[in-house]
Structures are given as structure tokens and as C-alpha cells.
C-alpha positions in Angstrom: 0.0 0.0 0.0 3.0 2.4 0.4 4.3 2.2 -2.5 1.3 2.7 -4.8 0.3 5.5 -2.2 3.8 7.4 -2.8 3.4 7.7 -6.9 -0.4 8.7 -7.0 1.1 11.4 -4.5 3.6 12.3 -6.9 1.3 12.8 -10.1 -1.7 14.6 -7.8 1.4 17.4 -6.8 2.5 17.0 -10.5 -1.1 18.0 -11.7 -1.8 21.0 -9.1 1.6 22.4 -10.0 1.1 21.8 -13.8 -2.9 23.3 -13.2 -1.5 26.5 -11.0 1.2 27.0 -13.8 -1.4 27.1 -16.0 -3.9 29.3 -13.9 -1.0 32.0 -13.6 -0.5 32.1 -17.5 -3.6 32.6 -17.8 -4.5 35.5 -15.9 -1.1 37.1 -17.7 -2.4 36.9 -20.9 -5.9 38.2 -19.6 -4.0 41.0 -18.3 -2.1 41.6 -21.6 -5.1 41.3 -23.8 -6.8 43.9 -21.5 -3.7 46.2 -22.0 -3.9 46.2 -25.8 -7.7 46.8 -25.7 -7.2 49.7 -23.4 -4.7 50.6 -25.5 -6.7 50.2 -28.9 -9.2 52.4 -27.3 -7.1 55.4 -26.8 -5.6 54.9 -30.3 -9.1 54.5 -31.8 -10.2 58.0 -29.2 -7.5 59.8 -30.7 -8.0 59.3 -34.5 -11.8 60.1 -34.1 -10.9 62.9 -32.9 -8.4 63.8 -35.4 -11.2 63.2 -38.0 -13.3 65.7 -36.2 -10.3 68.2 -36.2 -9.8 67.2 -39.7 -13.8 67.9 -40.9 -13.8 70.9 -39.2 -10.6 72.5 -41.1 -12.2 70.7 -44.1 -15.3 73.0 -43.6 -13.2 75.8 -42.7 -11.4 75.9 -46.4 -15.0 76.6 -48.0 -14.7 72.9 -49.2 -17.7 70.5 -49.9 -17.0 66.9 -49.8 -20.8 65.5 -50.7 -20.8 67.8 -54.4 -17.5 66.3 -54.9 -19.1 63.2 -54.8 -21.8 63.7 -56.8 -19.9 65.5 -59.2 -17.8 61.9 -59.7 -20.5 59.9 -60.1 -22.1 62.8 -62.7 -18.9 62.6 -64.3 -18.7 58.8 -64.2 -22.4 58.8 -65.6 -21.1 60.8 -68.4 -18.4 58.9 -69.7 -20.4 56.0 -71.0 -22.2 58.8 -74.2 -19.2 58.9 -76.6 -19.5 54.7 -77.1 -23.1 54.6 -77.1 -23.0 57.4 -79.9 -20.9 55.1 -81.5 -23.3 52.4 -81.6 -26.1 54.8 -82.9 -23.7 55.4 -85.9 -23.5 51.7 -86.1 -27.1 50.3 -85.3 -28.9 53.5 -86.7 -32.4 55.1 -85.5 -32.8 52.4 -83.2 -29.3 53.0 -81.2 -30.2 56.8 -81.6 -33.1 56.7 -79.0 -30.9 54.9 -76.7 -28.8 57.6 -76.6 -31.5 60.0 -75.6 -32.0 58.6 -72.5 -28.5 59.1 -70.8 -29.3 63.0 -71.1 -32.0 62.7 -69.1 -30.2 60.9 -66.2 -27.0 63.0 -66.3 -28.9 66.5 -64.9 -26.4 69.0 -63.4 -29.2 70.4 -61.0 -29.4 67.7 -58.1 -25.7 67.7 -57.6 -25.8 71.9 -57.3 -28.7 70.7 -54.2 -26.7 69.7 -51.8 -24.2 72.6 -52.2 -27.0 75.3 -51.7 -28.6 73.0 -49.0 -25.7 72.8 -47.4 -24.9 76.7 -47.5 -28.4 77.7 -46.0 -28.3 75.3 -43.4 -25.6 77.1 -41.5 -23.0 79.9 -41.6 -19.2 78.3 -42.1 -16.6 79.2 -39.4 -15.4 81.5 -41.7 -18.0 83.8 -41.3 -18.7 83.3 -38.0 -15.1 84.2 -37.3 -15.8 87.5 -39.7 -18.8 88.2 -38.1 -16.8 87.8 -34.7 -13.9 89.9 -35.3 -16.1 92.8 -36.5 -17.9 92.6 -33.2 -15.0 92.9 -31.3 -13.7 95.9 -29.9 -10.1 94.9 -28.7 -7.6 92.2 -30.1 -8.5 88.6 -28.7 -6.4 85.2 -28.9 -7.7 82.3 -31.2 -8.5 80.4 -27.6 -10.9 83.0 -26.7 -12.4 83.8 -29.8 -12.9 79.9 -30.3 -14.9 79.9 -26.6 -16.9 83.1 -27.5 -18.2 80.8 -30.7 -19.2 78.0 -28.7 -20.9 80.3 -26.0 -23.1 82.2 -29.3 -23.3 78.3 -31.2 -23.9 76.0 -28.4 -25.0 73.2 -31.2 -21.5 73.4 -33.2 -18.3 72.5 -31.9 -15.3 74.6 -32.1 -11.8 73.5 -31.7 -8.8 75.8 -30.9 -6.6 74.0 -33.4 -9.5 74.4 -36.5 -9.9 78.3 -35.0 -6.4 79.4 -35.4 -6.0 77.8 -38.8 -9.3 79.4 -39.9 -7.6 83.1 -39.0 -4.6 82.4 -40.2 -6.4 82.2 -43.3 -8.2 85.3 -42.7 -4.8 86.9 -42.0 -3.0 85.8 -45.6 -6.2 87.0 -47.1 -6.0 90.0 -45.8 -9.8 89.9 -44.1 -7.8 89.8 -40.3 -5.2 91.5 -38.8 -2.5 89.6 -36.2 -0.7 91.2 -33.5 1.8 89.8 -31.1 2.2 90.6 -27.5 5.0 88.1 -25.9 4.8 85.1 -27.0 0.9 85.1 -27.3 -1.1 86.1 -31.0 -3.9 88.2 -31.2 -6.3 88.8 -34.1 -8.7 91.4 -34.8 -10.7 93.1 -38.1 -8.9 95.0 -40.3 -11.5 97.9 -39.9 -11.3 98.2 -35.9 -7.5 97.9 -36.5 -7.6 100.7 -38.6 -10.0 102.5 -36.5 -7.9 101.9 -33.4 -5.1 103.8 -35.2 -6.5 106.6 -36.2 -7.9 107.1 -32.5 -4.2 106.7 -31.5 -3.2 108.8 -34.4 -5.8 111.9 -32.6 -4.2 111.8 -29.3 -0.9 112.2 -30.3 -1.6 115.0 -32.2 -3.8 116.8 -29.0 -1.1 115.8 -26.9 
């Protein structure tokens, strides 16, 4: 009896060992997998919201993705016409009404919709940011200007990074005026720029 006792002892202690090994690799690679999820999620965070960033500078060049679109598919729509005018010089009357059709589906007015939909839906930062800067009385920073938007437009969003890019913009256009103080950048209207220096202009020459 000893000595069947002494090796079922042996391959119980080699089973819990070989089970607790197990157990522990386990739980590591639960942890790792966990890791690279959490991880995944902070990438995937941080390109949604460089797509936002990216839309909103999109929509602060004046440019239109959806007519773009449209326009391609017009365009693609359009291609098609010089073969089947081929085939009416070919089959004769008969191919000739098949080529009458095409014109009919290729209209130019619902892809100019969406483009004038699109404009009277809602102002574009640029001219919110006009508007803005004629409104204000004394130079402000692209931070504040970019709160003072989404105080007046709760529903939009307004990102510092989209802001400044939008008035630099403004600036190279000449339609906004930058001045530096430090190390900080200020922008303001041409017109309350130039009204600002003719006030300074009048006091000099009291003084």
C-alpha cells in the first residue's frame, strides 16, 4: 500500500503544479489582452478625434465633400455617351433613342442641391469668425475667440486647433489682422484695427 500510495502522490502534486502554472499564464495573458484593448481604445479615441479636427478644417477651407461626390458619379455617368453614340452610328435610328435617354439621367441640377442646401443650413466658421472679429472691440487670442463661438453656437463644436487655422487664413487674405504681445497672438478686423489707429493717431496730435 506504500508504495502505490507514494506515486499517485507524486502525479496529484504534478497536476496541481502543472494546473497552478497554467492558472498564472492565464491570468497574464488576460491582463495583456486587457492592456492592448485599453490601448486600442485610446488609439481609436485619438483618431476620431483627429477626423473631427480634420472635418472641421475641411469646412473651414470653404470645401464640400458631398458635391465632390456627386460630381464623380455625374462625371462617371457621363463617360459612358461617346461609345453609345458610337453604336447609334453603327445600329442607326434604333441606337439613336438609346442615346436620348443618358441625357435625361445625367442633370447637373441635383448635384448643385446639396451645395445650396448645405450653405443655408448654417453659416461656415469663416464667417462666423468675420462676423466675430467685427464685433470685437479689442484684439483677442484664437482660444478665446474659439470659446466666445461655442458660448453664441452651443450646437457646433469649435476646436482651438480648427480656429487658429481658420484666422490664419483670414490673415493671408487680408480679411484679419494679427498682433503679437509676448509670445501670445492676437487677431482682430482690419476695420477696428484701422479704426484703433487713427484714435491713437488723434491723441498724439492733442497731446
Amino acid at each position: 500500500m506504500p508504495e502505490t500510495a507514494t506515486p499517485a502522490t507524486e502525479l496529484t502534486s504534478h497536476y496541481v503544479a502543472q494546473v497552478t502554472g497554467d492558472l498564472e499564464r492565464n491570468a497574464k495573458e488576460q491582463e495583456r489582452i486587457t492592456t492592448e484593448i485599453a490601448s486600442l481604445q485610446e488609439q481609436l479615441a485619438a483618431v476620431q478625434h483627429d477626423h473631427t479636427v480634420l472635418v472641421n478644417v475641411q469646412q473651414a477651407l470653404g470645401i464640400a465633400p458631398a458635391p465632390t461626390q456627386h460630381a464623380a458619379e455625374a462625371e462617371s455617368a457621363v463617360v459612358p455617351s461617346p461609345r453609345q453614340k458610337t453604336g447609334a452610328a453603327r445600329g442607326g435610328k434604333k441606337a439613336g433613342k438609346s442615346t436620348a435617354a443618358p441625357k435625361k439621367a445625367t442633370a447637373k441640377k441635383p448635384v448643385a442641391k446639396p451645395a445650396d442646401a448645405a450653405k443655408t443650413a448654417q453659416p461656415t466658421l469663416v464667417e462666423l469668425i468675420r462676423r466675430h472679429l467685427l464685433e470685437l472691440k479689442e484684439p483677442r487670442s484664437a482660444a478665446e475667440i474659439s470659446a466666445a463661438l461655442g458660448q453664441a453656437h452651443p450646437e457646433r463644436q469649435f476646436a482651438d486647433k480648427v480656429v487658429r487655422v481658420t484666422l490664419e487664413g483670414l490673415v493671408a487674405k487680408s480679411q484679419a489682422e494679427r498682433t503679437k504681445q509676448g509670445r501670445s497672438v492676437f487677431y482682430t478686423s482690419p476695420k477696428s484695427a484701422d479704426a484703433s489707429e487713427t484714435e491713437a493717431q488723434a491723441a498724439e496730435t492733442e497731446r
